[in-house]
TORKOL-4160 file (C-alpha; in steps of 0.2 Angstrom, whole numbers, padded with zeros to 4 digits, m for minus):
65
<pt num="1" X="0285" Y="0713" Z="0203"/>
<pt num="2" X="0295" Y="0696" Z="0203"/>
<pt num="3" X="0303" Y="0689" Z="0216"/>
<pt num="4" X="0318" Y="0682" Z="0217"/>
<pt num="5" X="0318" Y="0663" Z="0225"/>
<pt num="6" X="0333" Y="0660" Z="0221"/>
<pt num="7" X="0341" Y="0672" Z="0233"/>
<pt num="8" X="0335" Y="0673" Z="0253"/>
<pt num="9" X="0340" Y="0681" Z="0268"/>
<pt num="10" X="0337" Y="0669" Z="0285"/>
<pt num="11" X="0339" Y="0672" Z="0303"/>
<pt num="12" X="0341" Y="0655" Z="0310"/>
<pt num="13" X="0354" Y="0644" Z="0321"/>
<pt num="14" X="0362" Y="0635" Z="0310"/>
<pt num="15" X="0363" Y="0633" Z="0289"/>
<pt num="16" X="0353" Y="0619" Z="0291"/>
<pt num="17" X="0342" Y="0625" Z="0298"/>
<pt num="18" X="0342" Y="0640" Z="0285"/>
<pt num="19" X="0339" Y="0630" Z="0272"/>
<pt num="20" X="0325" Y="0620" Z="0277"/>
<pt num="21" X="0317" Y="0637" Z="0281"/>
<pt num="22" X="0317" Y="0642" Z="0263"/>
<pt num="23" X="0316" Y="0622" Z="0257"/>
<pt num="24" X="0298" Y="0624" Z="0266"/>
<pt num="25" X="0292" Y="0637" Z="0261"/>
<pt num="26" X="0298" Y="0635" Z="0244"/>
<pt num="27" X="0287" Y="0616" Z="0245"/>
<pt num="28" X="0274" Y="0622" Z="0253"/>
<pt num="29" X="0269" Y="0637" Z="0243"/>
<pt num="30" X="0276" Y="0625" Z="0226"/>
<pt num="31" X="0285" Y="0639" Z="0221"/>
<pt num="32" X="0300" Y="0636" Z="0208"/>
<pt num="33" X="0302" Y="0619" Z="0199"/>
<pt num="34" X="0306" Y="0604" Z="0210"/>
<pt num="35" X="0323" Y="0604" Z="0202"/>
<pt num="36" X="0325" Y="0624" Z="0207"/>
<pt num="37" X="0321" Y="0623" Z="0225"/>
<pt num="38" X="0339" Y="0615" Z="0231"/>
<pt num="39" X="0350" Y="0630" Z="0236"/>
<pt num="40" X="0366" Y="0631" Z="0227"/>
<pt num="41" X="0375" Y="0639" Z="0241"/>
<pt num="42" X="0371" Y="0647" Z="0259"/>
<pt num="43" X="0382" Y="0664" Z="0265"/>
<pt num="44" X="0385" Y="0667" Z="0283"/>
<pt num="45" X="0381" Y="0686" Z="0282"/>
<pt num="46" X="0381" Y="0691" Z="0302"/>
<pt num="47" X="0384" Y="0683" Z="0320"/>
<pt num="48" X="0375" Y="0686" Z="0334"/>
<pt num="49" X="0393" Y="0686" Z="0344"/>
<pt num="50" X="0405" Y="0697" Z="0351"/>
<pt num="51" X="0420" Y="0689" Z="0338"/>
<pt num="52" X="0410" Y="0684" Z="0324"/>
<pt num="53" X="0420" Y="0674" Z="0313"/>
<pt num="54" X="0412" Y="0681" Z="0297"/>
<pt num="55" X="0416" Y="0699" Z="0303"/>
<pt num="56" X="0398" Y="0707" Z="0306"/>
<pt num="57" X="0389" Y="0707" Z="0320"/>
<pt num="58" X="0369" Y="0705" Z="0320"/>
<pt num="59" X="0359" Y="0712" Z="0333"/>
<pt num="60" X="0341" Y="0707" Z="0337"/>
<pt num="61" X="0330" Y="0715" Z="0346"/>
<pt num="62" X="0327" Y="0710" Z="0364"/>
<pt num="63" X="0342" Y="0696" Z="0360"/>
<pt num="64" X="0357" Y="0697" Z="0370"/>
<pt num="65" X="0374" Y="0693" Z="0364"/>
């Protein structure tokens, strides 16, 4: 089975912090070329808020909102 690098899901607090989620792993496991591992683009899916401006709400387990 292949996996797909190039398309991640992160729960983190901010996009940076999304990205160098997936920029570490990507290093650290030297997955993908060098030149592959920048991210071409980073989609707010989900909020953990009551008016989430993407218009999903995410809910996490012993989180509140």
């Amino acid at each position: 089975m292949d996996v797909n690098y190039h398309e991640s899901y992160v729960v983190a607090s901010s996009t940076d912090s999304a990205y160098m989620q997936v920029r570490e792993y990507l290093d650290k496991n030297d997955l993908c070329f060098d030149h592959e591992r920048e991210l071409e683009s980073i989609t707010l899916i989900a909020e953990m808020s009551k008016y989430p401006l993407c218009g999903t709400m995410m809910f996490i387990e012993g989180t509140p909102l």
